[in-house]
C-alpha positions as CSV (number, residue, x, y, z in Angstrom):
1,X,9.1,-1.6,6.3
2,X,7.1,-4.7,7.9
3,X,10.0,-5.9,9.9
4,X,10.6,-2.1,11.9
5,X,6.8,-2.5,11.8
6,X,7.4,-5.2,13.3
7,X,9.9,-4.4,15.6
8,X,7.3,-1.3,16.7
9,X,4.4,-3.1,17.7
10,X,6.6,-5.6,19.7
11,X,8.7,-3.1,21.7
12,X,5.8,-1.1,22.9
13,X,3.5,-4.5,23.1
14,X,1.7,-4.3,26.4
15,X,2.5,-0.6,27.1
16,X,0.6,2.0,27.7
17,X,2.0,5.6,26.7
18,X,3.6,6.3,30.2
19,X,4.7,3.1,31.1
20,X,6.5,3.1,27.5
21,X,7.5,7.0,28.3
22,X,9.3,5.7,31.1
23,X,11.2,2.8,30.1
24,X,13.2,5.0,27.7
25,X,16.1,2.0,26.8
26,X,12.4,0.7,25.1
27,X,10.9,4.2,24.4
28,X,14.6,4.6,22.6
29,X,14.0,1.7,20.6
30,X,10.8,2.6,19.3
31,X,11.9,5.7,17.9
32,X,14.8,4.7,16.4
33,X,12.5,1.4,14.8
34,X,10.2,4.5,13.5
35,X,13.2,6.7,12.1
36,X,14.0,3.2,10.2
37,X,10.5,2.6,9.4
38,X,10.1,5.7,7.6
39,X,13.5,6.0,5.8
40,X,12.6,2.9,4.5
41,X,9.3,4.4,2.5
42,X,11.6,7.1,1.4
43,X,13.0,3.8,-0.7
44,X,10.1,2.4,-1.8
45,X,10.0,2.7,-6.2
46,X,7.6,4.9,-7.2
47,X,5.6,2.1,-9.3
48,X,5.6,0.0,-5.6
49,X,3.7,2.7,-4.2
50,X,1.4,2.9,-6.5
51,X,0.3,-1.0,-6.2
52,X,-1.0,0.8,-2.3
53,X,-2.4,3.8,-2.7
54,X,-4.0,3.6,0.9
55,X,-1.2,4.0,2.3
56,X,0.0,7.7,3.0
57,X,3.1,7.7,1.4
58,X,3.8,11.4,1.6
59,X,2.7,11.7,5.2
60,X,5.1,8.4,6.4
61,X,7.8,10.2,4.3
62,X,6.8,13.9,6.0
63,X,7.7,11.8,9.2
64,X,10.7,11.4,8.6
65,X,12.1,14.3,8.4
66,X,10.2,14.9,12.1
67,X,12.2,12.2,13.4
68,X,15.2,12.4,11.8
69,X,15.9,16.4,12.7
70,X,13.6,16.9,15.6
71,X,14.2,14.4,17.9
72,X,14.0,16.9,21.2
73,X,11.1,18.0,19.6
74,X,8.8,15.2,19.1
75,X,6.0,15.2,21.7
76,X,5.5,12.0,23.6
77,X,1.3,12.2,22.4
78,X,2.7,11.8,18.9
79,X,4.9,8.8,19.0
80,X,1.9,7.2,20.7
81,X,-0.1,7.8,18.3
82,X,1.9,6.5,15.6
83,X,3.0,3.2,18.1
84,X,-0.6,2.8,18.7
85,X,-2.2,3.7,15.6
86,X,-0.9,4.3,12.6
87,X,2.2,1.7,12.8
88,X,-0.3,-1.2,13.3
89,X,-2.6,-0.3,10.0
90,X,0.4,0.6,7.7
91,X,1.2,-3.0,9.3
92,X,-2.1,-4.2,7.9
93,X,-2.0,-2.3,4.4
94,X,1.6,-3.4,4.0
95,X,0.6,-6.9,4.6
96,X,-2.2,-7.0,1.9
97,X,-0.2,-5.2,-0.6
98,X,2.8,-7.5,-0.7
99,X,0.2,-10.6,-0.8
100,X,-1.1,-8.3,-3.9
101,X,2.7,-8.5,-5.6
102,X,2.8,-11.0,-8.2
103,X,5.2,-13.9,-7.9
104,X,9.1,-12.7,-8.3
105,X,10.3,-14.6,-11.8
């Protein structure tokens, strides 16, 4: 999830939500780094998700299914909000809770 985090924040790094709009190789990218973003929560172990209850598990999950089956449907406003804001603070929350993960044995 933090690397298609990742990939997110540096694809539309430095756009604004029409200049991203209209490069759509890059706008393509972003939404197919978000469709793997989120299908990656969907994989997350129950007991993980618990160790980061801050982070809106049902609602990246809900997402998905956004992405995944309503790709013509998916208003531009949206995506930018999730680029802009909510990818960078699941970023953040993400971040903190694998610092949180005790050492692997």
């Amino acid at each position: 999830m933090v690397e298609f985090c990742e990939r997110v924040a540096a694809y539309s790094s430095g756009h604004t939500q029409e200049s991203l709009l209209a490069d759509r190789m890059r706008y393509d990218a972003v939404l197919r780094n978000l469709e793997l973003l989120v299908e990656a929560a969907t994989r997350v172990p129950m007991n993980m998700r618990g160790l980061a209850p801050e982070i809106a598990w049902r609602q990246i999950i809900g997402t998905r299914n956004r992405l995944a089956h309503a790709y013509l449907g998916i208003e531009p406003e949206t995506v930018w909000l999730i680029v802009s804001e909510s990818v960078p603070a699941l970023l953040m929350q993400l971040r903190a809770m694998l610092t949180a993960l005790p050492p692997a044995i």
